[in-house]
C-alpha positions in Angstrom: -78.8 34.9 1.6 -75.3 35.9 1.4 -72.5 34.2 2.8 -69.5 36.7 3.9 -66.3 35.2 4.6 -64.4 36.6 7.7 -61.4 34.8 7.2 -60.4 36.7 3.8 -61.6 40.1 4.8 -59.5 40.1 7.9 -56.2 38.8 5.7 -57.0 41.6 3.0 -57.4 43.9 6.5 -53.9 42.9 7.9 -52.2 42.9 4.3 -53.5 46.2 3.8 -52.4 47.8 6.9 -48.8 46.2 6.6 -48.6 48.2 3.4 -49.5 51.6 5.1 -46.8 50.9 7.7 -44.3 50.7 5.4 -45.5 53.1 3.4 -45.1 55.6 6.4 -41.7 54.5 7.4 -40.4 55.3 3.8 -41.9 58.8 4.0 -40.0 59.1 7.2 -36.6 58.1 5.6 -33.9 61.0 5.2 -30.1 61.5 3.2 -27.4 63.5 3.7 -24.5 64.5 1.3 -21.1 64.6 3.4 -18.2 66.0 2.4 -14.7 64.1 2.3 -11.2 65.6 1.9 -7.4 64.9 1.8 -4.2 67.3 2.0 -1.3 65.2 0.1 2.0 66.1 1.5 5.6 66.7 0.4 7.1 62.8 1.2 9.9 63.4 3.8 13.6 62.8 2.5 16.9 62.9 3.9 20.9 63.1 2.8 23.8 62.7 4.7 26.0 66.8 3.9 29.1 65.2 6.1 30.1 61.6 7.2 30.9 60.6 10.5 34.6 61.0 11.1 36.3 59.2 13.7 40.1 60.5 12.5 43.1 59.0 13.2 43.7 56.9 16.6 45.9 54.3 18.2 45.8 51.8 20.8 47.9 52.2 23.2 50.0 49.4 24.3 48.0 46.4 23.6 44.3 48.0 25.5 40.8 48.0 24.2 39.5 51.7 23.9 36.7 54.2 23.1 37.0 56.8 20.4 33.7 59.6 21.2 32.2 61.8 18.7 30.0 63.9 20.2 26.7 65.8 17.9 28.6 68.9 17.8 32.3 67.0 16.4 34.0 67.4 19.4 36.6 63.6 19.8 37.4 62.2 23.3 38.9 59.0 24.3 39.5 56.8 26.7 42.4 54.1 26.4 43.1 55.5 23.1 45.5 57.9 21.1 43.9 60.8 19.3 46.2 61.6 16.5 46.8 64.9 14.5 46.1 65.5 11.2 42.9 63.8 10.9 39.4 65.8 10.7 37.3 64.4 13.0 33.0 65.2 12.5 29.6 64.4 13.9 27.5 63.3 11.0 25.1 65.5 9.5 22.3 65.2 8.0 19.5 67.4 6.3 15.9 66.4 6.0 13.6 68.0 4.1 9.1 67.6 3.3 6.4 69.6 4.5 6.8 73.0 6.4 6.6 72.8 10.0 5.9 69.0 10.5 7.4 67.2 12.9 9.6 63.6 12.2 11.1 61.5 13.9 14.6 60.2 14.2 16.0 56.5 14.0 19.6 55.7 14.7 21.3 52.0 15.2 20.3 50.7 18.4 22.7 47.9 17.6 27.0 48.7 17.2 27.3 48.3 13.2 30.6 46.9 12.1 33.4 48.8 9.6 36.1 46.9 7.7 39.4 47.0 6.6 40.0 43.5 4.4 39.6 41.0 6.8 39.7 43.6 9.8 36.8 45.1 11.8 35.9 47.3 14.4 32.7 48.3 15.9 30.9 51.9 15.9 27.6 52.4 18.6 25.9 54.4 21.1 24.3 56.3 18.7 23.1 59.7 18.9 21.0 62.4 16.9 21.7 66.4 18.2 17.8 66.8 18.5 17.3 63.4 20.3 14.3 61.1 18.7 12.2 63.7 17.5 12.4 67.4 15.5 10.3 69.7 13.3 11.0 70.8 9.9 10.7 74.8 9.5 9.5 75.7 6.3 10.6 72.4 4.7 13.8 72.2 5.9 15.6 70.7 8.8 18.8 69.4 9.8 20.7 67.6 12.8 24.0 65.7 13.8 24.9 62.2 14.9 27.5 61.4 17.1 28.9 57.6 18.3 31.5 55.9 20.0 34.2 54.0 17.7 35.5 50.4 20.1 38.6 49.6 19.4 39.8 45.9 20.8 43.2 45.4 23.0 45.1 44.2 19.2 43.3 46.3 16.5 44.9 46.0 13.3 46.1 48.4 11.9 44.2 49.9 8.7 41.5 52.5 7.6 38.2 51.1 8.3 35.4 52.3 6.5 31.5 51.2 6.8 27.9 52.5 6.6 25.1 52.8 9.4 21.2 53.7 8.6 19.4 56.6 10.0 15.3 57.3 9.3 13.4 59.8 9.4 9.4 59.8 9.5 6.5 62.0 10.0 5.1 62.1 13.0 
């Protein structure tokens, strides 16, 4: 008589049938090739082509004042002598990069301070002719800034000179 044994034939069973499973889900596996790209663009730069001018002023008679230069150059005042012979200016500014992008403009949102020696006086209220954004056409663009220039009640006498930061960034 022969003995069968259940026990092994059943494990062979459920080993076997664990192999066809997988065996099907590998034939039911799939790839795709996707593509990738980049476009590498001209970075953006910018120079100052003129500084920002305040000319020549005075206080007059011991009172803290406001010298304006508006985007387009034009000087006002308020408290303060505008003198002649000076050339006052908006500053200006050319940007170039990549053809009809747009950037972004940055200007002080802080006064920044200009020296003469010891002496100083504060320049603020920035502002940029095409506000906090523009577009470059063909590679090119360009704006203005304008300020206000605070004299206090004794300013010292002197010509004050100084530096403020503007950026510019893709948008």
């Amino acid at each position: 008589m022969t003995t069968f044994n259940y026990g092994k034939t059943i494990a062979l069973a459920s080993a076997a049938a664990g192999l066809l499973v997988l065996s099907a889900v590998s034939a039911e596996a799939a790839d795709a090739t996707a593509g990738a790209g980049a476009t590498v663009t001209a970075p953006i730069a910018i120079s100052q082509t003129a500084a920002l001018e305040f000319g020549s002023v005075a206080s007059q008679a011991g009172a803290a004042g406001t010298v304006v230069i508006d985007t387009a150059g034009n000087r006002s005042s308020g408290d303060v002598d505008l003198l002649s012979g000076a050339n006052p200016a908006a500053g200006a500014f050319a940007v170039t990069g990549t053809g009809n992008t747009a950037f972004g403009v940055v200007l002080p949102t802080t006064p920044v301070t200009l020296n003469s020696g010891a002496d100083t006086i504060s320049v603020g209220s920035f502002v940029s002719s095409v506000g906090a954004s523009s577009a470059l056409s063909s590679g090119n663009g360009s704006f203005t800034v304008g300020a206000s220039l605070n004299l206090g009640a004794a300013q010292a006498t002197g010509t004050y000179s100084g530096s403020y930061t503007v950026t510019v960034a893709y948008e």
